[in-house]
Residue frames as qw, qx, qy, qz and C-alpha x, y, z in Angstrom:
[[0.469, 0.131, 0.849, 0.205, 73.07, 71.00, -7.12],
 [0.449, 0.477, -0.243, -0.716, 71.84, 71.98, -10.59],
 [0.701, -0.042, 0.695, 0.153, 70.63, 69.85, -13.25],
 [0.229, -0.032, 0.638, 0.735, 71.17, 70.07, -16.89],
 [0.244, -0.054, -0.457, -0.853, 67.67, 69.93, -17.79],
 [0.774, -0.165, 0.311, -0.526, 63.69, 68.50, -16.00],
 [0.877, 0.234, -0.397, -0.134, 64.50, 64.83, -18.18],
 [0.457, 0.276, -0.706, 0.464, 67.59, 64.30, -15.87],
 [0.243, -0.202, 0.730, -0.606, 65.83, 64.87, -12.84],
 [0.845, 0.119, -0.220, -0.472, 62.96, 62.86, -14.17],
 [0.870, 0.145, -0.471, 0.024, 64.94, 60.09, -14.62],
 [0.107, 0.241, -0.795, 0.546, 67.22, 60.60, -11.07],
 [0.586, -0.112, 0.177, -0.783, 63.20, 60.89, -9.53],
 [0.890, 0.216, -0.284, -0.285, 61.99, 57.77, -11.63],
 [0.566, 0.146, -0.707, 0.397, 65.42, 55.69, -9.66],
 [0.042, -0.098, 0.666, -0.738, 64.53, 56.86, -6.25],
 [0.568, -0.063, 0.539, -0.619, 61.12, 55.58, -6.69],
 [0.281, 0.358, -0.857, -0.244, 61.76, 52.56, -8.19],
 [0.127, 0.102, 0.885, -0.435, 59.79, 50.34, -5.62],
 [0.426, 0.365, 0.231, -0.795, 56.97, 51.63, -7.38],
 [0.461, 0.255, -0.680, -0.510, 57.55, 49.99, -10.68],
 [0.050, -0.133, -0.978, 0.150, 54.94, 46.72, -10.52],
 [0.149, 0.457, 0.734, -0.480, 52.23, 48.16, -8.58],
 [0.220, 0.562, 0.512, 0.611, 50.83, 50.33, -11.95],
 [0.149, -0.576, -0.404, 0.694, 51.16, 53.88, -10.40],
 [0.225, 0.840, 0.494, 0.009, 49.63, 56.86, -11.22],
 [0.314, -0.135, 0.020, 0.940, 52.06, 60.03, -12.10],
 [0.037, -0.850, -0.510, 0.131, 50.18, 62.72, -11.62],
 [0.409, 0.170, 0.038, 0.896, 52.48, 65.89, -13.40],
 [0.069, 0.844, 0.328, -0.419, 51.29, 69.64, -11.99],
 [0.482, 0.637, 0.216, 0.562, 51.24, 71.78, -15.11],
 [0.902, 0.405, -0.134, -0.061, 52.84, 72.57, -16.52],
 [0.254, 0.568, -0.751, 0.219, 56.79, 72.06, -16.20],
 [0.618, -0.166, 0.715, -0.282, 55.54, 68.73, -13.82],
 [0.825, 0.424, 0.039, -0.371, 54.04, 67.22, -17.18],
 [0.677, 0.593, -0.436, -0.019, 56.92, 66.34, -19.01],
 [0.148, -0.346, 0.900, -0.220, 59.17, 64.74, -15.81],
 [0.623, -0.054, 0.671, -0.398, 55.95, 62.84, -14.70],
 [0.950, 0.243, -0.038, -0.193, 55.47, 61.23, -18.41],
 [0.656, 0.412, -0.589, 0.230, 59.40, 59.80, -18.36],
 [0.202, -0.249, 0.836, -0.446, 58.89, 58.88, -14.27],
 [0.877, 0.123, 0.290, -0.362, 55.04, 56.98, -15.58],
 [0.731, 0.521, -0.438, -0.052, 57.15, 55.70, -18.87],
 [0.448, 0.363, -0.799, 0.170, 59.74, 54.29, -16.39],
 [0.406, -0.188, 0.683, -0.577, 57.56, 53.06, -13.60],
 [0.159, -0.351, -0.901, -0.198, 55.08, 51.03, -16.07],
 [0.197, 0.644, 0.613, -0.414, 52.23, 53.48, -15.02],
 [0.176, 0.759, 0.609, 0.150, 49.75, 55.96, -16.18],
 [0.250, -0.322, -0.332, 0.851, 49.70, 59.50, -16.39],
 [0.106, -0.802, -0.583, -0.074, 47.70, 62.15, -15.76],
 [0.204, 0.311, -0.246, 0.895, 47.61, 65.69, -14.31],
 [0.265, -0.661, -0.566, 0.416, 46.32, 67.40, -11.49],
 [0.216, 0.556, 0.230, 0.769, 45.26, 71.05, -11.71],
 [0.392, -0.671, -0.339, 0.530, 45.96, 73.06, -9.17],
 [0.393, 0.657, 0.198, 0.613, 46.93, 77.26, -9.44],
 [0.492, -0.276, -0.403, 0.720, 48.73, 79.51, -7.58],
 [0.019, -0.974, -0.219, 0.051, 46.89, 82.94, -6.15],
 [0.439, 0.375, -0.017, 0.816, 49.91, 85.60, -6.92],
 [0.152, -0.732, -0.359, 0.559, 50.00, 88.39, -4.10],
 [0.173, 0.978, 0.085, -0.073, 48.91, 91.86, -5.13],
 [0.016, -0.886, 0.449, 0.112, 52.18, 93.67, -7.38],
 [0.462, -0.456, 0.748, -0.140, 54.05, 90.25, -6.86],
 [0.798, 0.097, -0.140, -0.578, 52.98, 87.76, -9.59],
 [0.571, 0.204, -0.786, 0.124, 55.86, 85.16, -8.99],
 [0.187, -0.241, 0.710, -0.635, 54.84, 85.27, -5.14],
 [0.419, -0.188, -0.815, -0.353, 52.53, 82.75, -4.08],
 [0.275, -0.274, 0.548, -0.741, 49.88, 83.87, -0.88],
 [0.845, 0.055, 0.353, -0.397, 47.92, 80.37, -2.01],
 [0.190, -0.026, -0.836, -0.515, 47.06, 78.07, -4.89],
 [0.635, 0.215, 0.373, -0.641, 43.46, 76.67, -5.61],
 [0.417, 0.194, 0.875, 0.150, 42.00, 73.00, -6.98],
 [0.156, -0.205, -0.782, -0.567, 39.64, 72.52, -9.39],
 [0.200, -0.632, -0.711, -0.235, 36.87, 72.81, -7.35],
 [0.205, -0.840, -0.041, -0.500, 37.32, 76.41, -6.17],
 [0.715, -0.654, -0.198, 0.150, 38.98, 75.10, -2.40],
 [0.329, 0.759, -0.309, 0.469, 41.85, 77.59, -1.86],
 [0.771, -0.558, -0.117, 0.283, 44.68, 76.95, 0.72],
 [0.293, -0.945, -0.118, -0.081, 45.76, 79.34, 2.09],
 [0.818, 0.278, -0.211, 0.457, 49.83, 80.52, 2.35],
 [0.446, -0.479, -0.298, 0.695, 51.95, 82.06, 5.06],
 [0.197, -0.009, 0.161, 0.967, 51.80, 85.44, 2.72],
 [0.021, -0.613, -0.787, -0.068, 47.70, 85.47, 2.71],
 [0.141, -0.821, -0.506, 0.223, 47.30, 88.32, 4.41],
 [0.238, -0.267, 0.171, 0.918, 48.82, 90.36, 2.24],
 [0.050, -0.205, -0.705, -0.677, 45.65, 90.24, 0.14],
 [0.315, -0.004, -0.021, -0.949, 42.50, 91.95, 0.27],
 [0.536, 0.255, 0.733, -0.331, 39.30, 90.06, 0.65],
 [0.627, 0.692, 0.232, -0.273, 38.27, 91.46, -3.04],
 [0.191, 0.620, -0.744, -0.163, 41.65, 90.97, -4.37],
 [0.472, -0.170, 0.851, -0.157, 41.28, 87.25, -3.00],
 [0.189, 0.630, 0.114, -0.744, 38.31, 87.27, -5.03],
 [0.441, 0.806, -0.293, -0.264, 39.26, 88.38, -8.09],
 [0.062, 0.522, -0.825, -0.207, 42.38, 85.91, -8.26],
 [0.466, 0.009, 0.825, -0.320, 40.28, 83.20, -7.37],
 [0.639, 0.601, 0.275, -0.395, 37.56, 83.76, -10.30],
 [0.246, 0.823, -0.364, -0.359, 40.79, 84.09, -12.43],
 [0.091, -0.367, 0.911, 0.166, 42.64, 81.26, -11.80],
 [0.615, 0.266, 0.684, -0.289, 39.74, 78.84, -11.84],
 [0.534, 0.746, -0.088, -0.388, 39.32, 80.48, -15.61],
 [0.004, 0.603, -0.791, -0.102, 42.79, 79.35, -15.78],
 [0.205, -0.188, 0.943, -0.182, 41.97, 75.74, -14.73],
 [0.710, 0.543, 0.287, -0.345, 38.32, 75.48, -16.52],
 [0.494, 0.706, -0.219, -0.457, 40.57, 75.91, -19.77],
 [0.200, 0.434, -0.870, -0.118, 43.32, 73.64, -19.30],
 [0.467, 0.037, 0.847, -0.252, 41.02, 71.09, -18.11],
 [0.706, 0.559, 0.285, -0.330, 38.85, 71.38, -21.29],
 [0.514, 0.683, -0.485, -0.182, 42.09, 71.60, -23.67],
 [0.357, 0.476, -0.772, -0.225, 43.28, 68.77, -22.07],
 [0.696, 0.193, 0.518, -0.458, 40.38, 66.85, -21.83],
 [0.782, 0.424, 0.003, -0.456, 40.13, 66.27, -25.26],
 [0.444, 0.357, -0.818, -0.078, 43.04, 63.63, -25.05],
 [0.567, -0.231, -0.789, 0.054, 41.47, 61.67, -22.30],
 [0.588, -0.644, -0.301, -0.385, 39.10, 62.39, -19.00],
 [0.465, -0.629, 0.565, -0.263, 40.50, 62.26, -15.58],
 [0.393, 0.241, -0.858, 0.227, 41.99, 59.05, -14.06],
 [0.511, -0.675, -0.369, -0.383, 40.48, 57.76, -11.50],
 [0.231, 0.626, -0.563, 0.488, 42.67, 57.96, -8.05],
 [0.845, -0.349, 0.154, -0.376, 40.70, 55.57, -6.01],
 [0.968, -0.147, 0.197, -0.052, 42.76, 52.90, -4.60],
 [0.856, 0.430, 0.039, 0.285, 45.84, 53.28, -6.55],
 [0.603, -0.426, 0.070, 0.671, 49.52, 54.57, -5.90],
 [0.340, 0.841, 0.266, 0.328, 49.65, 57.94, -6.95],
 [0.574, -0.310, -0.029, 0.757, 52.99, 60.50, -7.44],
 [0.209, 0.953, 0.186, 0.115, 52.64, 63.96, -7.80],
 [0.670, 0.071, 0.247, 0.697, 55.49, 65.42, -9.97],
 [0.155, 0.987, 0.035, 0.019, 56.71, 68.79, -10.17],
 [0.726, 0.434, -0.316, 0.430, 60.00, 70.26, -11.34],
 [0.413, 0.051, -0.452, 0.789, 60.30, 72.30, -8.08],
 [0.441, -0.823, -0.338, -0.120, 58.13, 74.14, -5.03],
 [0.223, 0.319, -0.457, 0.800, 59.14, 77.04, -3.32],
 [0.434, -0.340, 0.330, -0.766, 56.04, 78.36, -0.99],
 [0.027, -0.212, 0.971, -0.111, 54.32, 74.99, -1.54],
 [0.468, 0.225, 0.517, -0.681, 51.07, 76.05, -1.60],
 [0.714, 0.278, -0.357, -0.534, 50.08, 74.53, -5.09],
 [0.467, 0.058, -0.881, -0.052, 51.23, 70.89, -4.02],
 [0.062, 0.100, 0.812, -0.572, 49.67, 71.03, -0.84],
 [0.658, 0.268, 0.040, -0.702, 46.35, 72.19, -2.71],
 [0.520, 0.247, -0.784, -0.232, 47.69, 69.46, -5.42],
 [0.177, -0.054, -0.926, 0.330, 47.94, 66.59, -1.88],
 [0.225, 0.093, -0.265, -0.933, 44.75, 67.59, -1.17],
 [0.566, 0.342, -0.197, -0.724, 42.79, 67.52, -3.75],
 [0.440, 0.339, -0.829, -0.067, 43.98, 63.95, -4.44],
 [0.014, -0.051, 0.871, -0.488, 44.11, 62.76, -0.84],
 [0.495, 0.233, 0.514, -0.661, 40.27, 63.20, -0.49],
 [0.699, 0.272, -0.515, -0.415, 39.87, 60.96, -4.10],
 [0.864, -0.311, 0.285, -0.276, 41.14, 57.92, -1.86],
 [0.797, 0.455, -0.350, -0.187, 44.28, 56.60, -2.90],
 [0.879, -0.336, -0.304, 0.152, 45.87, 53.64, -1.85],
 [0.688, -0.182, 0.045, 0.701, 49.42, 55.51, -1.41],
 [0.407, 0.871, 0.142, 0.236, 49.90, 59.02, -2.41],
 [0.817, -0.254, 0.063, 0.514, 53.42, 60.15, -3.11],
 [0.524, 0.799, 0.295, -0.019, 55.61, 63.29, -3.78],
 [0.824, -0.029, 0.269, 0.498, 57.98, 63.94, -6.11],
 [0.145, 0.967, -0.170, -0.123, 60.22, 67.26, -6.89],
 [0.654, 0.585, -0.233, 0.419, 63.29, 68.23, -8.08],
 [0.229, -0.013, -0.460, 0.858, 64.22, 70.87, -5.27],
 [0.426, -0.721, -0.443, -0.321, 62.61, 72.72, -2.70],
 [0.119, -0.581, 0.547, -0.591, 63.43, 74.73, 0.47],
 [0.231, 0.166, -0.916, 0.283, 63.99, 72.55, 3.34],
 [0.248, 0.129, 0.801, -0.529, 61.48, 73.54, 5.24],
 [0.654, 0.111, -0.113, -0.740, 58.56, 73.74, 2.48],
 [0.730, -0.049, -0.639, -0.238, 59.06, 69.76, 2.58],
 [0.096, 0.175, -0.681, 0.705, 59.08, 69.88, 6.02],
 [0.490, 0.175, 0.253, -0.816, 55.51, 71.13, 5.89],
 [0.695, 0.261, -0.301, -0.598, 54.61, 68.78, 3.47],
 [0.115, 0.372, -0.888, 0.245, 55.81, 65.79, 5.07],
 [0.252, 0.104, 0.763, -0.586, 53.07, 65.15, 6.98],
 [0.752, 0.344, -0.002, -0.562, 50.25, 65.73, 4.38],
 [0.745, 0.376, -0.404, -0.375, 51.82, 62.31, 2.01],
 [0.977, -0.168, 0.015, -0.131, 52.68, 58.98, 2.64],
 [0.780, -0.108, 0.127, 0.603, 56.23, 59.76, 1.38],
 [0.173, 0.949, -0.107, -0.242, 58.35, 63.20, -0.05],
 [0.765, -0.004, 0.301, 0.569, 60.98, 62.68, -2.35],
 [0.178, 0.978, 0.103, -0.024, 63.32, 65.42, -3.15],
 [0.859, 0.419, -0.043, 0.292, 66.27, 65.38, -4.78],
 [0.399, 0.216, -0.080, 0.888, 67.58, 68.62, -3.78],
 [0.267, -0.925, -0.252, -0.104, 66.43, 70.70, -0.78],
 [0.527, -0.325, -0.214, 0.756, 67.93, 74.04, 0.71],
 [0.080, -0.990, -0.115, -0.033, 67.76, 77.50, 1.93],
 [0.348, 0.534, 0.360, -0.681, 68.18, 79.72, 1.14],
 [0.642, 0.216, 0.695, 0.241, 66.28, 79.15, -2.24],
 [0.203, 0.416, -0.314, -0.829, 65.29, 81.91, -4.70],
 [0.613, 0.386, -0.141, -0.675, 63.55, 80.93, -7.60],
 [0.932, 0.034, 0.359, -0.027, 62.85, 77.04, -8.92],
 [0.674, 0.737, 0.022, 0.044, 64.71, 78.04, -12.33],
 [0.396, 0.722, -0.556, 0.110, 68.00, 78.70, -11.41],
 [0.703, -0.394, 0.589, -0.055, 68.42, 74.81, -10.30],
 [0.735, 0.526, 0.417, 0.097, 67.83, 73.69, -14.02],
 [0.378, -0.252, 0.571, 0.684, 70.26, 74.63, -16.57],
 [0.197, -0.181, -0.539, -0.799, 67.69, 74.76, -19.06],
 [0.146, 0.424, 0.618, -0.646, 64.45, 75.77, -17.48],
 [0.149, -0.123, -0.616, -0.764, 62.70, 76.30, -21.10],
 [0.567, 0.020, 0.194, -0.800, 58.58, 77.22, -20.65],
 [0.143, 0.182, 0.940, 0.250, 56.94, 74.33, -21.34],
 [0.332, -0.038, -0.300, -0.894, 53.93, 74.98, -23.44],
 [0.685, -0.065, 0.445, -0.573, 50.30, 73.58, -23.29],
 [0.856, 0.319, -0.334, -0.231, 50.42, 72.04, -26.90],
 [0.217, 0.384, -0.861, 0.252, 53.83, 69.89, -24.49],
 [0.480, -0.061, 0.634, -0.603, 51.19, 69.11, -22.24],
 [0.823, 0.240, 0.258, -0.446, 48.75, 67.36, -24.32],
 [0.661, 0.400, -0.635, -0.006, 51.82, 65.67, -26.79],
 [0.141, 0.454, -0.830, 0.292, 52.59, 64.11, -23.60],
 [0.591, -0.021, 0.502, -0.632, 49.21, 63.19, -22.32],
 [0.793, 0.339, -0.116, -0.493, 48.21, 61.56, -25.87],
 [0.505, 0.300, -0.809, 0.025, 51.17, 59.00, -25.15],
 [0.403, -0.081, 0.702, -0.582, 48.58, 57.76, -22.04],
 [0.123, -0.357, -0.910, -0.173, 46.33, 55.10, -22.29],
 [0.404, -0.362, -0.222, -0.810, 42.73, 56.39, -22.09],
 [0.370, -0.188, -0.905, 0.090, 41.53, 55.18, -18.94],
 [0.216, -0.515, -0.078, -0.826, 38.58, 56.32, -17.45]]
């Protein structure tokens, strides 16, 4: 299965969780190529969006490999490839990414503060997960904010990385799992970078709610 472009699976995503529309959910997009599905699955659900910031450790040599990811607040979980990494390599990526995730939180802060995630149906949107470890940091991070429902939503994924993630959310929706997978990009016809300045045009069509 391929799709033309992230808007089409947006909008196949945004039908399979239809049941949502009513209850004012939260889309929650992981930058950055989550950002743009999760504002045209909040636009058709009647919710809110937002982002989560999560970042993937990269093994030593290997930057597309993923032997973690890490929240905002420094917690780092941990990926079947960990131990390929050095304690002072660990480290070091750690101090980096966080840099990473200090910035985009301050650049896109300045269209509106978190959300809160208490109490409220909340879908975390990404165009695609291969190890998994950023959504599972992503579920999480989230899960321990307290929300009433917390839900998640990809394009594709190997079978078994939503396997693993099954258990951590309340639901998994995925359009398009199988192994073997290779890279998220060649499911997407266009797989174009999305930029940050995409990130914050898409945030500033959110309501400010704090």
């Amino acid at each position: 299965m391929r799709f033309s472009n992230r808007a089409e699976a947006a909008d196949l995503l945004a039908e399979r969780l239809a049941s949502s529309r009513g209850q004012r959910p939260l889309v929650l997009g992981l930058p950055r190529g989550g950002v743009p599905m999760a504002r045209r699955i909040a636009d058709a659900l009647e919710g809110e969006l937002d982002v989560v910031l999560v970042k993937k450790l990269p093994a030593p040599g290997q930057p597309e490999l993923a032997i973690g990811a890490i929240d905002e607040s420094g917690h780092i979980v941990e990926g079947d490839y960990f131990a390929l990494a050095s304690a002072d390599y660990v480290r070091e990526a750690r101090r980096a990414q966080l840099d990473v995730l200090r910035q985009r939180r301050l650049a896109y802060g300045r269209v509106h503060g978190p959300i809160s995630r208490a109490d409220r149906v909340v879908i975390l949107v990404d165009d695609g997960i291969a190890t998994g470890a950023s959504m599972e940091a992503a579920i999480k991070a989230i899960r321990a904010q307290g929300p009433r429902r917390l839900i998640v939503a990809v394009g594709v994924a190997p079978t078994s990385t939503i396997a693993r993630l099954r258990p951590l959310a309340d639901w998994v929706v995925c359009l398009h799992a199988t192994e073997p997978f290779g890279a998220v990009g060649r499911f997407y016809e266009d797989f174009s970078e999305v930029s940050d300045d995409e990130v914050i045009a898409a945030l500033a069509t959110s309501p400010s709610v704090s």
